[in-house]
Backbone as CSV, one residue per row, in Angstrom:
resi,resn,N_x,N_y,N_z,CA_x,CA_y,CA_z,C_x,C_y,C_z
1,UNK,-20.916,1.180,10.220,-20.295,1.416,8.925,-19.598,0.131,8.484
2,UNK,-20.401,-0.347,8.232,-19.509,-2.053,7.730,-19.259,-2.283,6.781
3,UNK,-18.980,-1.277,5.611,-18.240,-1.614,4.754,-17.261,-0.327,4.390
4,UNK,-16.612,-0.093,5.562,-15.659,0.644,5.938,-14.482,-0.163,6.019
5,UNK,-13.483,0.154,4.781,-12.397,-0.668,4.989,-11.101,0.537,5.312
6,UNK,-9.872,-0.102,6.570,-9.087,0.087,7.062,-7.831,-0.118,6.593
7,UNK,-6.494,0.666,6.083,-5.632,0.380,5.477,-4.341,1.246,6.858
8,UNK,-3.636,0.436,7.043,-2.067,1.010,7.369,-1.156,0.804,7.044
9,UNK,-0.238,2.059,6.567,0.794,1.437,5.944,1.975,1.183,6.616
10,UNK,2.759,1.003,6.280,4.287,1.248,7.664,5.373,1.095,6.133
11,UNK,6.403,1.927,6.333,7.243,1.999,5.644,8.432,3.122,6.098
12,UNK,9.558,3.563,5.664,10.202,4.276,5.915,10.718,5.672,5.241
13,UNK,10.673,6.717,6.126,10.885,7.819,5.602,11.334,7.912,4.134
14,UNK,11.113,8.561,3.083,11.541,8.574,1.887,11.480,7.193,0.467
15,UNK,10.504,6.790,1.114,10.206,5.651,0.507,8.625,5.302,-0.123
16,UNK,7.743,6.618,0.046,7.048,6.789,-0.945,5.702,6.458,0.028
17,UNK,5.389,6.026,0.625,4.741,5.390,1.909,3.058,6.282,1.625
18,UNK,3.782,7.187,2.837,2.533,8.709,2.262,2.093,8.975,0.977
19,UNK,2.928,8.684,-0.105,2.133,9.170,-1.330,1.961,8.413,-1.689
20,UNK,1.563,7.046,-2.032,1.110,5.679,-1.589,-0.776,5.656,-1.400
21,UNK,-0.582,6.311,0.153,-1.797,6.208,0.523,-2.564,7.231,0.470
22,UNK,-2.268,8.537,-0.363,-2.614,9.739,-0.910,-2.931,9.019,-2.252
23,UNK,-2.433,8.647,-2.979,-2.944,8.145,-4.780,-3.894,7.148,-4.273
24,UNK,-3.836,6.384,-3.220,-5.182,5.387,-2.776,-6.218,6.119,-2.655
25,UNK,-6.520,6.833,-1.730,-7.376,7.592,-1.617,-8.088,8.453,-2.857
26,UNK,-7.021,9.191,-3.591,-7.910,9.551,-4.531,-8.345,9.111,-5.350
27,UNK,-7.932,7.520,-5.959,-8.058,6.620,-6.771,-9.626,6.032,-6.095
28,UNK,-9.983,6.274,-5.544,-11.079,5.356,-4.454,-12.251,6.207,-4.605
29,UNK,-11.843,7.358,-4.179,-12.206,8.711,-4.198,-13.046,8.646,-5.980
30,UNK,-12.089,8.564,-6.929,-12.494,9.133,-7.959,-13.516,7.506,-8.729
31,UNK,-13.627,6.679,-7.956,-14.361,5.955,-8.226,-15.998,5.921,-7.295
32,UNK,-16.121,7.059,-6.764,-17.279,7.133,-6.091,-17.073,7.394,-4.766
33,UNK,-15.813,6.522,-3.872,-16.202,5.944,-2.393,-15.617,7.385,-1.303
34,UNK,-15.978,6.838,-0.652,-15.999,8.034,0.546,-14.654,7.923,0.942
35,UNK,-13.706,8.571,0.981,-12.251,8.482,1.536,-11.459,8.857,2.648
36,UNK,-10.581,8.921,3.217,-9.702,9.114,4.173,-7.923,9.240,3.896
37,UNK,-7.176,10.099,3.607,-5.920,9.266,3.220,-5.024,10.510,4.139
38,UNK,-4.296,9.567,5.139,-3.635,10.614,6.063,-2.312,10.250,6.583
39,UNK,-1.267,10.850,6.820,0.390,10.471,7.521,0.083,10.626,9.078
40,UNK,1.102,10.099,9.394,1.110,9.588,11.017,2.727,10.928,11.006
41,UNK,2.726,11.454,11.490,3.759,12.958,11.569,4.191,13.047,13.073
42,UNK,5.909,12.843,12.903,6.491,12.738,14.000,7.872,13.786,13.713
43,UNK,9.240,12.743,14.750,10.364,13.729,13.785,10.825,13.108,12.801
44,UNK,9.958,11.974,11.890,10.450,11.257,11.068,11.627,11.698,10.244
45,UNK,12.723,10.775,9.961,13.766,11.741,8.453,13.600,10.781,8.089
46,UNK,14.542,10.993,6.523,14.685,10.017,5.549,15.429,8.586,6.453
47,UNK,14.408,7.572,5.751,15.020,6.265,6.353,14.285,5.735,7.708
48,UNK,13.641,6.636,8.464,13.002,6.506,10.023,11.503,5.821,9.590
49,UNK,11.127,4.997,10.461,10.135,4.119,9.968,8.720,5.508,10.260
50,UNK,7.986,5.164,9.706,6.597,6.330,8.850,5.756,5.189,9.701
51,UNK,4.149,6.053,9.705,3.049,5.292,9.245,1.808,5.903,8.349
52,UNK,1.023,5.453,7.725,0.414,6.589,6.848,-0.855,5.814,7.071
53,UNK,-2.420,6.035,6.449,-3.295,5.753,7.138,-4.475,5.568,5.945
54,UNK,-5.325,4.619,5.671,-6.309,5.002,4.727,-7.350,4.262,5.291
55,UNK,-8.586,5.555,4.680,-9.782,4.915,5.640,-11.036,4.503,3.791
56,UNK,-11.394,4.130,3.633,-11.979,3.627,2.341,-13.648,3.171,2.312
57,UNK,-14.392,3.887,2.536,-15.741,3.342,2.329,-17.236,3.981,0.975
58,UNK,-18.172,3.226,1.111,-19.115,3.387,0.477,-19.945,4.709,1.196
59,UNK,-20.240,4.721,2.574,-20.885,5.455,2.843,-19.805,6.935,3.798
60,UNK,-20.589,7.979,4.267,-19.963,8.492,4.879,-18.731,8.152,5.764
61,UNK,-17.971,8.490,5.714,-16.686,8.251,7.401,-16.967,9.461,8.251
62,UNK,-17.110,9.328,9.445,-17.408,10.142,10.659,-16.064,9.773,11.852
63,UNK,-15.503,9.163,11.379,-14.063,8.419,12.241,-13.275,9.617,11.615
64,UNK,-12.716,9.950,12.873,-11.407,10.701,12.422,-10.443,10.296,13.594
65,UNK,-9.493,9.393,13.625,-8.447,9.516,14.173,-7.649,8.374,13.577
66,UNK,-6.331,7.851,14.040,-5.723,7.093,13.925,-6.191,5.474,13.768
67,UNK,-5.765,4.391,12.914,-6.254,3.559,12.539,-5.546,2.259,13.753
68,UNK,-6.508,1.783,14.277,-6.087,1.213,15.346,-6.496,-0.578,14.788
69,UNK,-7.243,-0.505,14.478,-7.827,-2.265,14.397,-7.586,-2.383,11.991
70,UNK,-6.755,-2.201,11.638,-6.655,-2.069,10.571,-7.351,-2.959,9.389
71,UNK,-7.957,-3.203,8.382,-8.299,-4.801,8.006,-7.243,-5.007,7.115
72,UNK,-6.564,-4.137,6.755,-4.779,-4.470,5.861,-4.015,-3.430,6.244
73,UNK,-2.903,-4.127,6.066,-1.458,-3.703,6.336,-0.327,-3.781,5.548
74,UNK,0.149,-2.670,4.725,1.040,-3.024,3.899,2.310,-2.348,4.524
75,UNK,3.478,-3.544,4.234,4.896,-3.170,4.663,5.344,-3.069,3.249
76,UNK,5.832,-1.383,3.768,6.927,-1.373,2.420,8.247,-2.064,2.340
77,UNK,8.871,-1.811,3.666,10.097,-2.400,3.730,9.503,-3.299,4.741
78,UNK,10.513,-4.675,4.485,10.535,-5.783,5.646,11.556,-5.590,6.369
79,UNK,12.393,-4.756,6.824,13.083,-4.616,7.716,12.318,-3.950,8.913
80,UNK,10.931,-3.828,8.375,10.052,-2.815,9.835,9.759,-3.994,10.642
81,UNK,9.797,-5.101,10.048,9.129,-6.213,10.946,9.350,-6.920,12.115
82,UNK,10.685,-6.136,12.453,10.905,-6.416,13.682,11.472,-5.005,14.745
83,UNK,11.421,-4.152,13.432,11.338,-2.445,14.409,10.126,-2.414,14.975
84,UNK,8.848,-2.828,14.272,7.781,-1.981,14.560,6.882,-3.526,14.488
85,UNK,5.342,-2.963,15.530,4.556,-4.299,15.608,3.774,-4.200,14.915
86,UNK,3.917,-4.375,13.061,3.107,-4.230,12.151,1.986,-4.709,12.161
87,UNK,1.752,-5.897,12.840,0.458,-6.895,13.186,-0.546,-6.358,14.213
88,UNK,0.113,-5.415,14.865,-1.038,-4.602,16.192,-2.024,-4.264,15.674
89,UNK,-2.916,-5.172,16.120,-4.945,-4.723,15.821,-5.364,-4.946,14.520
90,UNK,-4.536,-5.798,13.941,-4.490,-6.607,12.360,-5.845,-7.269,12.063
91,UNK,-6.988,-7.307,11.793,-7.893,-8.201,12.214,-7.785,-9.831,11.351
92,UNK,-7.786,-10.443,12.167,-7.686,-12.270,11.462,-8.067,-12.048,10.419
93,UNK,-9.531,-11.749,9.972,-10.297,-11.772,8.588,-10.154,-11.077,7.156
94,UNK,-8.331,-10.246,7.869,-7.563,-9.397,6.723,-6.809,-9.705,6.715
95,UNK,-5.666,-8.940,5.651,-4.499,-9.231,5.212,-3.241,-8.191,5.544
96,UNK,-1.955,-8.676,5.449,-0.852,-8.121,5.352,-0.333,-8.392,3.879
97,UNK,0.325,-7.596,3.540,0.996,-7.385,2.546,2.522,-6.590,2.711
98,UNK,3.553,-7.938,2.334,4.992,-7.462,2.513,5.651,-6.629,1.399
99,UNK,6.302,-6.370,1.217,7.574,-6.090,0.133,9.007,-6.922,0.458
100,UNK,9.122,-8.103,-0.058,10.090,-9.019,0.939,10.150,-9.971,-0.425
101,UNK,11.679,-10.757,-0.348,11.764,-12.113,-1.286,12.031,-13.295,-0.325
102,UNK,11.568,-12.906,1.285,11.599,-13.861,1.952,10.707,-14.880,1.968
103,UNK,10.697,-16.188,2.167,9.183,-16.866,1.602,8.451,-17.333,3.066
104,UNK,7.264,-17.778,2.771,6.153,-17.895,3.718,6.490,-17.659,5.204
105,UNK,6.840,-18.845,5.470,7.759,-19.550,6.498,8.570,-18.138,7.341
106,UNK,9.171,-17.646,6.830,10.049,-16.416,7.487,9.381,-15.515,8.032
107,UNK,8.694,-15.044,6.514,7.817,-14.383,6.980,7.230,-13.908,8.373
108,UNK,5.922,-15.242,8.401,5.520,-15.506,9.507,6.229,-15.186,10.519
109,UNK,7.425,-15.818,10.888,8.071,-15.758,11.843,8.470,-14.753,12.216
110,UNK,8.102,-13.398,11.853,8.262,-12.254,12.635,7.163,-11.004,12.515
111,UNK,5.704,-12.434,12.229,4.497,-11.458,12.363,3.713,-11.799,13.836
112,UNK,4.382,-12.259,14.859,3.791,-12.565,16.233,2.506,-13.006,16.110
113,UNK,2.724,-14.019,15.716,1.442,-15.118,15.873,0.217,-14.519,14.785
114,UNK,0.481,-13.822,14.086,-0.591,-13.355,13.085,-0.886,-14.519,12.451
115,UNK,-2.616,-15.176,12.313,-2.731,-16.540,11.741,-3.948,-15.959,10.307
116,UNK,-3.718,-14.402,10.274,-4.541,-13.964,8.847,-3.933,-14.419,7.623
117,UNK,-4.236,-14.023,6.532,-3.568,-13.902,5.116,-2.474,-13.227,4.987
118,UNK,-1.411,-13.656,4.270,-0.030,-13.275,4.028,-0.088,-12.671,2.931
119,UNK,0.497,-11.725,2.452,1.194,-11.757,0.725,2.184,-10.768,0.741
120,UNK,2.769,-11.471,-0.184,4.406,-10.807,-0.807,4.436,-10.608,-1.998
121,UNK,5.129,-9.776,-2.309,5.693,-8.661,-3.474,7.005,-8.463,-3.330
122,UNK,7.965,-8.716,-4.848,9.161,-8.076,-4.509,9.046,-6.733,-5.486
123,UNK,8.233,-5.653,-4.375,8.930,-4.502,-5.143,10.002,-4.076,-5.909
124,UNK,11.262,-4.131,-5.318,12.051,-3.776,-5.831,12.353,-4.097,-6.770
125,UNK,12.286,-5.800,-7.645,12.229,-6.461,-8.730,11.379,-5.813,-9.873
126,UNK,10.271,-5.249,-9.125,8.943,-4.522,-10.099,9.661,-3.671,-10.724
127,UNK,9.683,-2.393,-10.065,10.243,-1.097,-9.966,11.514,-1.334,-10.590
128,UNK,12.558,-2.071,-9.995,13.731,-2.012,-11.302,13.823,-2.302,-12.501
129,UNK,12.748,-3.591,-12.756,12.385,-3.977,-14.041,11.677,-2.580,-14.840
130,UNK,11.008,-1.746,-14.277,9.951,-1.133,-14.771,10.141,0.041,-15.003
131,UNK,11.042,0.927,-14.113,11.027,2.060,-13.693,12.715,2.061,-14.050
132,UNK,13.503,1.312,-13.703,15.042,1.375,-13.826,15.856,1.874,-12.187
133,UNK,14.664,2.131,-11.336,15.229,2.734,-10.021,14.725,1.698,-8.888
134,UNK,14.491,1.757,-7.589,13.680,1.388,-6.217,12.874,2.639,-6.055
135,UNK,12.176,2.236,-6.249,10.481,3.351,-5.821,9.611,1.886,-5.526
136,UNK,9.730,1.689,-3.933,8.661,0.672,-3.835,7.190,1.089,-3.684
137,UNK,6.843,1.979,-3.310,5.353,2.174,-3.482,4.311,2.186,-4.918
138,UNK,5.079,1.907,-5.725,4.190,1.975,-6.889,3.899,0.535,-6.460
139,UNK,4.968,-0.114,-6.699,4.115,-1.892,-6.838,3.187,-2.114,-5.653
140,UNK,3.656,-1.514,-4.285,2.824,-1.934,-3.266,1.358,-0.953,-3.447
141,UNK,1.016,-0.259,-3.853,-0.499,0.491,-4.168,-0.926,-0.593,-5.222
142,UNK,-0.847,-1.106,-6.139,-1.289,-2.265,-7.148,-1.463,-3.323,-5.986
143,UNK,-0.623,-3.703,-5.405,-0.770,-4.740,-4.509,-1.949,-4.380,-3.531
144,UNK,-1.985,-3.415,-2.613,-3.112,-3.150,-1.626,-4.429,-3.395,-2.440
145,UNK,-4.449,-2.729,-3.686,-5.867,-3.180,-4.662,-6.087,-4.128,-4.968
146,UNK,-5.050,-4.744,-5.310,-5.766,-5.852,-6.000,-5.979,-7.309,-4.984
147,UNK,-5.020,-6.872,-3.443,-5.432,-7.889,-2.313,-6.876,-7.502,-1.313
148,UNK,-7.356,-6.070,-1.774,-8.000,-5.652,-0.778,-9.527,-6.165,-1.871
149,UNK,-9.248,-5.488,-3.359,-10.473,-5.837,-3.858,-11.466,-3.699,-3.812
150,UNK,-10.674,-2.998,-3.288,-11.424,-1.992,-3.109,-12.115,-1.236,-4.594
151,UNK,-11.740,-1.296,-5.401,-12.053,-1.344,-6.982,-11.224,-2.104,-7.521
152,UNK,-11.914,-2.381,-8.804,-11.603,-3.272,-9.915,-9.940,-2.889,-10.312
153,UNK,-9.848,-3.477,-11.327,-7.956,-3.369,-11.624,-8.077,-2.507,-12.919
154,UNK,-9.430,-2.472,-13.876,-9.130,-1.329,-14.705,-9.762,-0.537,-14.377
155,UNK,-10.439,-0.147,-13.316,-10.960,1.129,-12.900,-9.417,1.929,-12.049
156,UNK,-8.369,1.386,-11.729,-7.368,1.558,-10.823,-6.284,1.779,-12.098
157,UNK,-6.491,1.503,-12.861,-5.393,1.456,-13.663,-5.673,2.852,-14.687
158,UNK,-6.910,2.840,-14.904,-7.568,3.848,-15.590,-7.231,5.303,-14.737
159,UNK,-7.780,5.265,-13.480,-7.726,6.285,-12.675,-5.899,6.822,-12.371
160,UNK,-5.059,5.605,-12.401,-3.825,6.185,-12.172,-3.207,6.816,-13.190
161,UNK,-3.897,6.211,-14.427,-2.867,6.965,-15.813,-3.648,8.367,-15.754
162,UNK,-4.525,8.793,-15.097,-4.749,10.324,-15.405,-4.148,10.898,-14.229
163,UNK,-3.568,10.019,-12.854,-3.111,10.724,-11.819,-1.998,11.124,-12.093
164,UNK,-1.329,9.788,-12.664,0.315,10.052,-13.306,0.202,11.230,-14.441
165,UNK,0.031,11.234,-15.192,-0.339,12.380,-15.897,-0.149,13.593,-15.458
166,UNK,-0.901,13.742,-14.307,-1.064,15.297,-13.784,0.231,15.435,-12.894
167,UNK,0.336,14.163,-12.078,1.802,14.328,-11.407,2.813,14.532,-11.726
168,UNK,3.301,13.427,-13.011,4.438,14.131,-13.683,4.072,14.763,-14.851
169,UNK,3.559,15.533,-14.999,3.328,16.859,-16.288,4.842,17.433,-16.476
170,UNK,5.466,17.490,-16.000,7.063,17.712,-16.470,8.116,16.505,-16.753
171,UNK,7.245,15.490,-16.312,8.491,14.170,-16.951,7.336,13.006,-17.499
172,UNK,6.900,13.431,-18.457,5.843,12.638,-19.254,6.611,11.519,-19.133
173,UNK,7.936,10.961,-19.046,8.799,9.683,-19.601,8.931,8.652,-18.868
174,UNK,8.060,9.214,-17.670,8.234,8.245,-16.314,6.633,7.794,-16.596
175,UNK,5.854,8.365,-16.802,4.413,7.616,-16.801,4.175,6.502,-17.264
176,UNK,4.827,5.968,-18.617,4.753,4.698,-19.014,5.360,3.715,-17.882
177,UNK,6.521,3.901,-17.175,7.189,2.680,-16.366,6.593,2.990,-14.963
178,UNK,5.629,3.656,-14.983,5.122,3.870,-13.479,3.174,2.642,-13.677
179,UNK,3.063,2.886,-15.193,2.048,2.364,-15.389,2.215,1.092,-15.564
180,UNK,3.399,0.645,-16.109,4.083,-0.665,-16.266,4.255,-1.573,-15.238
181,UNK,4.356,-0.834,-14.034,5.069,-1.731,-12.472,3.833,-1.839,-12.093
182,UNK,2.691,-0.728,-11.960,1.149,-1.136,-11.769,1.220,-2.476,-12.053
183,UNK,1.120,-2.893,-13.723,0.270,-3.772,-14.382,1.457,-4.917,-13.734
184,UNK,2.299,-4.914,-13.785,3.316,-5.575,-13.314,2.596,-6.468,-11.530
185,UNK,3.011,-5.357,-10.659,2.633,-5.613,-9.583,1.173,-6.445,-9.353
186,UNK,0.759,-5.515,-9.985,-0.743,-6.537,-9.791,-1.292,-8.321,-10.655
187,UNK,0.249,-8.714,-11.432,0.392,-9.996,-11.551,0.939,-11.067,-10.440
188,UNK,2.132,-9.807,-9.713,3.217,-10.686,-9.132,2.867,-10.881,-7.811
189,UNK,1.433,-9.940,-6.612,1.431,-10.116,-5.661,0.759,-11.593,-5.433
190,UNK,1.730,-12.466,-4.774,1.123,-13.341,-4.389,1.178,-13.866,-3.035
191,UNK,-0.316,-15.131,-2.396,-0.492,-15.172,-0.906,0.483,-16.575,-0.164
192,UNK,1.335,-16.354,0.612,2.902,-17.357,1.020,1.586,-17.704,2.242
């Protein structure tokens, strides 16, 4: 299955993580591809580091378990980066993707020798500009797309304004600044 692409996320309880890689999936999903989108379920609470899981291909998936050799990795928070070994089974020929205003250099320095592709996002900059709150997973789902390449940016953008839609059907007022940090995010992710 070689064009089976691997996504993990790591982020922390209440921070949007899981539904993240649930709108990936169906966004992927509703562009044709064969999907996977699943939480890693422990005694997680709010704040306790998560992992959530997306499996993304053209043809069937027959894999069902936990994502071990990932080809991206998105950190929601950079404070996981030295809780957790975000880089485990990272493959060289993929990427990580932070949520951090730390630059290159730092970075690195607490991805244990990871010598793949970097990139950073300051969510929170997105999302406050956009949204008026911290909801980092909107900017980081724009970011996983548009670093992974898994569909186009108006097929993703298209597909989310009918997701948002259905999601908030009781707060129509949030859809514009949720669509905003999209278009947003997917200017600002860049590779340190």
């Amino acid at each position: 299955m070689s064009d089976l692409i691997e996504i993990r996320w790591h982020g922390r309880g209440g921070q949007g993580a899981k539904t993240a890689s649930l709108l990936l999936a169906d966004a992927a999903f509703n562009t044709g591809k064969y999907i996977q989108g699943f939480p890693e379920y422990g005694p997680e609470r709010m704040g306790a580091p998560i992992t959530a899981y997306n499996r993304i291909s053209d043809s069937p998936i027959t894999v069902h378990s936990n994502i071990y050799e990932p080809n991206y990795v998105v950190v929601v928070d950079d404070t996981l980066l030295d809780a957790v070994d975000v880089t485990a089974g990272l493959k060289p020929d993929g990427a990580i993707i932070i949520n951090s205003t730390k630059d290159g250099d730092e970075l690195r320095s607490h991805l244990k020798g990871y010598t793949g592709k970097v990139y950073r996002i300051d969510a929170r900059k997105v999302s406050m500009e956009t949204l008026g709150k911290y909801f980092p997973n909107t900017p980081m789902l724009a970011a996983i797309v548009k670093v992974s390449g898994i569909m186009s940016e108006e097929a993703f953008l298209e597909d989310m304004i009918g997701s948002f839609k259905h999601k908030f059907a009781k707060k129509p007022e949030v859809i514009d600044g949720n669509m905003k940090a999209l278009e947003m995010a997917l200017k600002e992710v860049t590779e340190v």
